[in-house]
C-alpha positions in Angstrom: -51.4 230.6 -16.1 -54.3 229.7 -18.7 -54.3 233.8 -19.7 -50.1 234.2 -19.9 -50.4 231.3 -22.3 -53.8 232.9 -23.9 -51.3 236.1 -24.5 -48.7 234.0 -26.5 -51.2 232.3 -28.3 -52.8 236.0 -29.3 -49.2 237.1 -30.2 -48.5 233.5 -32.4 -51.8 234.2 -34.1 -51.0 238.1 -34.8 -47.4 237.0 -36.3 -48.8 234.1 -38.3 -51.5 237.2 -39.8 -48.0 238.9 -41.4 -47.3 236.2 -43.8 -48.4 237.1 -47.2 -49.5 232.7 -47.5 -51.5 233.2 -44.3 -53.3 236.3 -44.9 -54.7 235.4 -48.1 -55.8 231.6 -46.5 -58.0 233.4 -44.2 -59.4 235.6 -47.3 -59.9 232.3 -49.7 -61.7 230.9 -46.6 -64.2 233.7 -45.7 -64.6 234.3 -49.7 -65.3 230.6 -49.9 -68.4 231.0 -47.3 -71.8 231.0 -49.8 -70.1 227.6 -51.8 -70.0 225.9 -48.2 -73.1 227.4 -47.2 -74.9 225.9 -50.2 -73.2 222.7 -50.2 -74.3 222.5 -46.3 -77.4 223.1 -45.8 -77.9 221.1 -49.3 -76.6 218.0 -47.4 -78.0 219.0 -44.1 -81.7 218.5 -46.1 -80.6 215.7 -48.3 -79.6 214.0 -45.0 -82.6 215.1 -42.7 -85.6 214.4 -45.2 -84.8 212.3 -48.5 -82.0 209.7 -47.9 -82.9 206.6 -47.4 -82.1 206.1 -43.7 -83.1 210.3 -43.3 -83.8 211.5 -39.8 -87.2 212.6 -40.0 -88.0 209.7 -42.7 -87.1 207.3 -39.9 -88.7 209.2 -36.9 -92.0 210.8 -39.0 -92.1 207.5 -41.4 -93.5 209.2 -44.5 -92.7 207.6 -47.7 -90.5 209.4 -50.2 -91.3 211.4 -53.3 -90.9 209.2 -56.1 -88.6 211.3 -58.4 -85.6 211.1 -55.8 -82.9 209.2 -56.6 -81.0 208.5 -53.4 -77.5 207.8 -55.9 -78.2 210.7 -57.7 -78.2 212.9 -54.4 -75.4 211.3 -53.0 -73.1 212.1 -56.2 -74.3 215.6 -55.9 -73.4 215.6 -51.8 -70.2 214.6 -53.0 -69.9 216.8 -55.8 -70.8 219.8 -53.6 -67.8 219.0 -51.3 -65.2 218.8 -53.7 -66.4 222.1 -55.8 -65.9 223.4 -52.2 -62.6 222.4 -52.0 -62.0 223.6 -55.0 -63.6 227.2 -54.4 -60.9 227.5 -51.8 -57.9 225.9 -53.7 -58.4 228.9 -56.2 -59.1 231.5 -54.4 -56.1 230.6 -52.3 -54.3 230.8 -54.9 -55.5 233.5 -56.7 -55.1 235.9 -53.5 -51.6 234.8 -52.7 -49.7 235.3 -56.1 -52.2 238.7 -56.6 -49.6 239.9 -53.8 -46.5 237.7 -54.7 -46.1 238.9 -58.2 -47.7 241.3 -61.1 -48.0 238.8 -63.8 -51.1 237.0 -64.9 -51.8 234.3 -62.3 -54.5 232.6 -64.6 -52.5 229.5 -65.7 -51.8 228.5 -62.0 -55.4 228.8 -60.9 -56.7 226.9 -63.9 -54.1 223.4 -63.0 -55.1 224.1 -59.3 -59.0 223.1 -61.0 -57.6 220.9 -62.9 -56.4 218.9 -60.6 -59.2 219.3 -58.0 -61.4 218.1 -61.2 -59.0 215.1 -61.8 -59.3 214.3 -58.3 -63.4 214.7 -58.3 -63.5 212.1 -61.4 -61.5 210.0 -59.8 -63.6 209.5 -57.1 -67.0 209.7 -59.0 -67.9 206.2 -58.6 -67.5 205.7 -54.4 -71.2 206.0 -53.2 -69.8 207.0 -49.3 -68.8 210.6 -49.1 -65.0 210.9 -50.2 -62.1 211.4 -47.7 -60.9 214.6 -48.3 -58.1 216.5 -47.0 -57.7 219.8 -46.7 -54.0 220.5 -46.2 -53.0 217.7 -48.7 -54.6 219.7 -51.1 -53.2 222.9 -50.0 -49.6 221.6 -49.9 -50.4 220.5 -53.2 -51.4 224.4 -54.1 -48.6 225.9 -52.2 -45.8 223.3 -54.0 -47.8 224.5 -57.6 -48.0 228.2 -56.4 -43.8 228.6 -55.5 -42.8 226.8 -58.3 -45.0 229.3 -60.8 -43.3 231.8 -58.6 -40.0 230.2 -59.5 -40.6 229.7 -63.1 -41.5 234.1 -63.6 -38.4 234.7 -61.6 -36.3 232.3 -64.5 -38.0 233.8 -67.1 -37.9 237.5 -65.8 -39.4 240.1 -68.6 -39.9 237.2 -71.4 -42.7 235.1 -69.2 -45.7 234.7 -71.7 -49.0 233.8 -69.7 -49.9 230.0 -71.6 -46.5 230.0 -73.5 -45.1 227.0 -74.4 -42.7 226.9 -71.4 -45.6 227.6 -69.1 -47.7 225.0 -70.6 -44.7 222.3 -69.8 -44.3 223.3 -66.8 -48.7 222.8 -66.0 -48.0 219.5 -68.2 -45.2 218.3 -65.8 -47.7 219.2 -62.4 -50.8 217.3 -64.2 -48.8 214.7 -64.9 -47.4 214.5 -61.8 -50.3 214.8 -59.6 -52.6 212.4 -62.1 -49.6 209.7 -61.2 -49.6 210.5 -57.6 -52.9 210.5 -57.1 -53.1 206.2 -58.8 -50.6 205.3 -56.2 -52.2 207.1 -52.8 -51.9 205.6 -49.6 -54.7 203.7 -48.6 -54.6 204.9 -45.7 -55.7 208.5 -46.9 -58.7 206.9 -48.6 -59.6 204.8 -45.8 -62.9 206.7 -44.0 -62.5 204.4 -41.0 -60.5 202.6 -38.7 -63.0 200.4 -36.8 -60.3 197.8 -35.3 -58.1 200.5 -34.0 -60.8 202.0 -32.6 -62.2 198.9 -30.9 -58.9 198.4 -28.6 -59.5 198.9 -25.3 -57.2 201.5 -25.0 -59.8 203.8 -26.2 -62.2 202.6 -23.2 -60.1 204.0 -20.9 -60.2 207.7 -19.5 -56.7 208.2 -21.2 -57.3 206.9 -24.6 -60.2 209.0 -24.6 -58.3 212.0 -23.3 -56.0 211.5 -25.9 -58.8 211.7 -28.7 -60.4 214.7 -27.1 -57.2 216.6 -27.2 -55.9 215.5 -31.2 -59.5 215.9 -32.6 -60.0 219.5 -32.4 -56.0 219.7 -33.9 -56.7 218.0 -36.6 -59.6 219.6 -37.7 -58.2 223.1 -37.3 -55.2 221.3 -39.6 -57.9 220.5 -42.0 -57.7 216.8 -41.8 -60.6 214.9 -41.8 -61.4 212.7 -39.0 -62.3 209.1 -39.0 -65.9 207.9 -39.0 -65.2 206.0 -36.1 -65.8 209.7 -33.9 -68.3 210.8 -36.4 -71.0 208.8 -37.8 -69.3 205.3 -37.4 -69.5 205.2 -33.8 -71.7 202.0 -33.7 -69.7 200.0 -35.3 -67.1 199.8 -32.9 -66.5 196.7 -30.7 -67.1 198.2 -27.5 -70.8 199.3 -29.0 -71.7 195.9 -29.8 -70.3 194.4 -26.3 -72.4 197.0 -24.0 -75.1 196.4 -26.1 -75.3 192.4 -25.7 -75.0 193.3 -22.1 -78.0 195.1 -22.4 -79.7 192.8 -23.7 -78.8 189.7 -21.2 -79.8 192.3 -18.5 -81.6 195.7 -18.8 -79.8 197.5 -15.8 -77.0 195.2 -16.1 -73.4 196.9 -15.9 -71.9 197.6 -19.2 -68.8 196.2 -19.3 -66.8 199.0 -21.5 -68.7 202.3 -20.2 -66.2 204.3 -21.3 -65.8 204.5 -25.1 -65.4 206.7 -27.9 -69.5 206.3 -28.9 -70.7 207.0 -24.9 -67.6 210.1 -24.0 -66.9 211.3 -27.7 -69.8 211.7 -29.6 -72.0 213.0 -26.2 -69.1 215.7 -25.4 -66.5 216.7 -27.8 -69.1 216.0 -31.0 -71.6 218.0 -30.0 -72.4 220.5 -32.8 -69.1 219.5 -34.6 -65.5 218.9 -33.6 -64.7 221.0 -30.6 -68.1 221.1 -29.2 -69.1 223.9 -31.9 -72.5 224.3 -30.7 -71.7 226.5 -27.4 -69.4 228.3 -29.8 -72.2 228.9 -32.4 -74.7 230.3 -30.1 -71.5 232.3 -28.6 -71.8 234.1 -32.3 -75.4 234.4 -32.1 -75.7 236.6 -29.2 -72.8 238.8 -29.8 -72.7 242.6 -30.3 -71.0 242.0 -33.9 -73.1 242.0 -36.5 -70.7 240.1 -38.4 -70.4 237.5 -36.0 -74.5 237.1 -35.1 -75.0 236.5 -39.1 -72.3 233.9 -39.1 -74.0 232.6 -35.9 -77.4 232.5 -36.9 -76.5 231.1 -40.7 -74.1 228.2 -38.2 -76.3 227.7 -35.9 -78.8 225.0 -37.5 -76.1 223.0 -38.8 -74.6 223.1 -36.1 -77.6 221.5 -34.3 -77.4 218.5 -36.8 -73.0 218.5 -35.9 -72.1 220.4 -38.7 -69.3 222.9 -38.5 -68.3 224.3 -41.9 -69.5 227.2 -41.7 -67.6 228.0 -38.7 -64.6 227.0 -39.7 -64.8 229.4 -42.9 -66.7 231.5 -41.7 -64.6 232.8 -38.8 -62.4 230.8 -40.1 -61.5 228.0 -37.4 -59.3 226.6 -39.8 -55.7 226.8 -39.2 -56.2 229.5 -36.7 -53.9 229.4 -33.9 -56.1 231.4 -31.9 -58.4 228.5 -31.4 -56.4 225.9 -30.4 -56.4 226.4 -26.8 -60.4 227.2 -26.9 -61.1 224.1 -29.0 -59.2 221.7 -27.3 -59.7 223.0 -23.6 -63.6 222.6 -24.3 -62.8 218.9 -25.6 -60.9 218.2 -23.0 -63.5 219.4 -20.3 -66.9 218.2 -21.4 -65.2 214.7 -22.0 -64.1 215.0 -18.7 -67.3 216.2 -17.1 -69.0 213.1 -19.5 -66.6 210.4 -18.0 -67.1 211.7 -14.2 -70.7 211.7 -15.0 -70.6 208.2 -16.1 -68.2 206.9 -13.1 -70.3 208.6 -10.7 -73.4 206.4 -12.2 -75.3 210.4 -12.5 -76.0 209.1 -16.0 -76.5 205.9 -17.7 -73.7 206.1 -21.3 -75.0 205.8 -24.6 -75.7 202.5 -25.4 -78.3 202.1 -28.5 -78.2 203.1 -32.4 -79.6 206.2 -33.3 -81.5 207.2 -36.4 -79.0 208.8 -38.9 -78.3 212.5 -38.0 -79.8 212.3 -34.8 -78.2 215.6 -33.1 -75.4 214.0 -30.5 -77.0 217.1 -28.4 -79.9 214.7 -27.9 -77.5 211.8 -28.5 -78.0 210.6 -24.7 -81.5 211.2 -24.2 -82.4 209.1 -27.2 -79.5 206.2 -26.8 -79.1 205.8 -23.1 -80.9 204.5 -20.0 -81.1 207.7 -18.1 -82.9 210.1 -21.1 -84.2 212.4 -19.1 -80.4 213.6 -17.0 -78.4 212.8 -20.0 -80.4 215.2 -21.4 -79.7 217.6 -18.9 -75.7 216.8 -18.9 -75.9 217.6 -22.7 -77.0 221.3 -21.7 -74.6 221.6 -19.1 -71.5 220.4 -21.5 -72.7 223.5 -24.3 -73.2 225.8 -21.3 -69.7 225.4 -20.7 -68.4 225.2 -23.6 -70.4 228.5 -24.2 -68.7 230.4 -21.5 -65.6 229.0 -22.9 -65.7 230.2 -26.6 -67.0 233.8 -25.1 -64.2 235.2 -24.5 -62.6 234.4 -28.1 -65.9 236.0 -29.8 -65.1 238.9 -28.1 -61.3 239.5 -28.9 -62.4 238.0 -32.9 -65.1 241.2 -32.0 -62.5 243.8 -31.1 -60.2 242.4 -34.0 -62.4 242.9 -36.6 -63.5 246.6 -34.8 -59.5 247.1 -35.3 -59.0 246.7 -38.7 
């Protein structure tokens, strides 16, 4: 059953590979790799060592250098992220009308950085890390990119590359976008959705099942996911409530055990969305030399629950032939996490963490039990190792292929 619909997946993925729009995705995306490679590990050491609030600042306590300026940092995290965006935006676009149509592509590539650098200015002052969405953006490109396409077809043999039609038509977008963009749903700007999150729906075995099966989908869609998975965890309501009955009673039982902070971040989290850390030392040992650079350049981030590497890397993104991998594996360690927990073999999560604290070690720092959390954790990549295997290998014999 699981490989017949493994085949049809293998066969979706295959047809999606003979559109012209896909094909040169998966190019921007693996051309993109160095920016997000820079911008990661740029963050990763920002994060780990000189933010206030830093992982080994907290853990080591050694003061920081006096010529760091945590703002300063922070703008250029932020910075970093939307360049990246932007890297991929215009290579995109770039790639797909290089095999759409012969004409100098140059005025479409320079609105798609425009607007990318509208967006970035916009969003200059916020000192959290901006919401960003992939796909909106690439919609945006893909609406920009058939309507250039449109306007050579109109113009047939007189199209001038930054005549003055051309220019009204970039006019019109920037114009377009620059009033779109003052009138965004808040929604798509809102990092975090701590009261939804907080219903006790999502302390129950099927809210939780229902998270562990849309994350990994939305992050293959490119949409960001809510803090509230991520690094807001804590400030959920069910964190606060088991932690005040901790603290009438040390052994005392929690009253929400199940919750997105104690199954989530502990299963599905680990090493990224989709439990990217079985899947990263999947990379690391394989035959591909490809693949075992990708892994070894992934795997560090990964440790810290970083995945962007991956998912441009291999790419993850928009792949079809990930979505059964992805979200079986979330699926499966949550489960394992939640019998684990029912079964009292392990004590949930229940304290704050310093910032960046791997959610590998997530349960042996934050729970009651460190020492067999810690051993669940390494059974949960184990299997989601075994389960990312065998979709190294066929990524192996594609690339052998072509």
């Amino acid at each position: 059953m699981i490989q017949a619909v493994f085949k049809k997946i293998q066969q979706f993925d295959h047809y999606c590979t003979t559109f012209p729009g896909f094909q040169s995705l998966q190019l921007a995306l693996k051309q993109s790799l160095p920016a997000i490679i820079l911008t990661t590990y740029f963050s990763l050491a920002c994060q780990l060592f000189l933010l206030p609030g830093a992982f080994f600042r907290r853990t080591a306590h050694y003061r920081p250098l006096p010529f760091i300026k945590p703002p300063l940092l922070t703008s250029w995290i932020n910075l970093g992220i939307h360049f990246s965006f932007a890297i991929i935006i215009i290579l995109w676009t770039r790639n797909y009308l290089a095999v759409k149509t012969k004409v100098n592509a140059t005025l479409p590539i320079v609105l798609n950085f425009l607007l990318m650098l509208v967006f970035t200015v916009r969003n200059a002052a916020d000192d959290d890390r901006p919401v960003l969405y992939l796909l909106l953006f690439l919609v945006q490109a893909l609406l920009i990119n058939l309507s250039f396409l449109l306007l050579v077809k109109i113009s047939k043999q007189h199209y001038r590359d930054f005549g003055m039609i051309p220019l009204l038509w970039a006019v019109a977008w920037l114009s377009l976008a620059v009033f779109l963009y003052n009138r965004w749903p808040g929604f798509l700007e809102q990092a975090s959705f701590t009261e939804f999150f907080s219903n006790n729906f999502f302390s129950h075995p099927l809210g939780l099942f229902l998270l562990a099966f849309l994350a990994p989908l939305a992050f293959l869609l490119g949409l960001q996911l809510p803090a509230d998975l991520t690094t807001g965890a804590t400030d959920l309501g069910q964190f606060s409530t088991n932690l005040n009955a901790v603290f009438e009673g040390t052994k005392a039982a929690l009253p929400l055990p199940l919750n997105p902070y104690s199954v989530m971040t502990t299963s599905v989290m680990v090493g990224g969305v989709g439990a990217t850390l079985g899947l990263a030392l999947a990379l690391v040992i394989s035959r591909n030399q490809q693949q075992a650079k990708l892994g070894r350049l992934a795997l560090i981030p990964s440790l810290f629950d970083q995945n962007g590497i991956l998912a441009v890397g291999l790419p993850l993104l928009f792949r079809p032939i990930f979505w059964l991998p992805m979200t079986a594996v979330s699926l499966l360690t949550s489960a394992v996490t939640m019998v684990a927990i029912k079964l009292q073999l392990v004590r949930p999560v229940v304290f704050a963490s310093p910032n960046m604290t791997p959610n590998f070690l997530l349960g042996f720092f934050a729970s009651q039990t460190p020492w067999r959390s810690l051993l669940l954790s390494i059974l949960l990549v184990a299997l989601s190792f075994f389960l990312y295997r065998p979709v190294v290998r066929y990524l192996a014999e594609e690339a052998q292929h072509d």
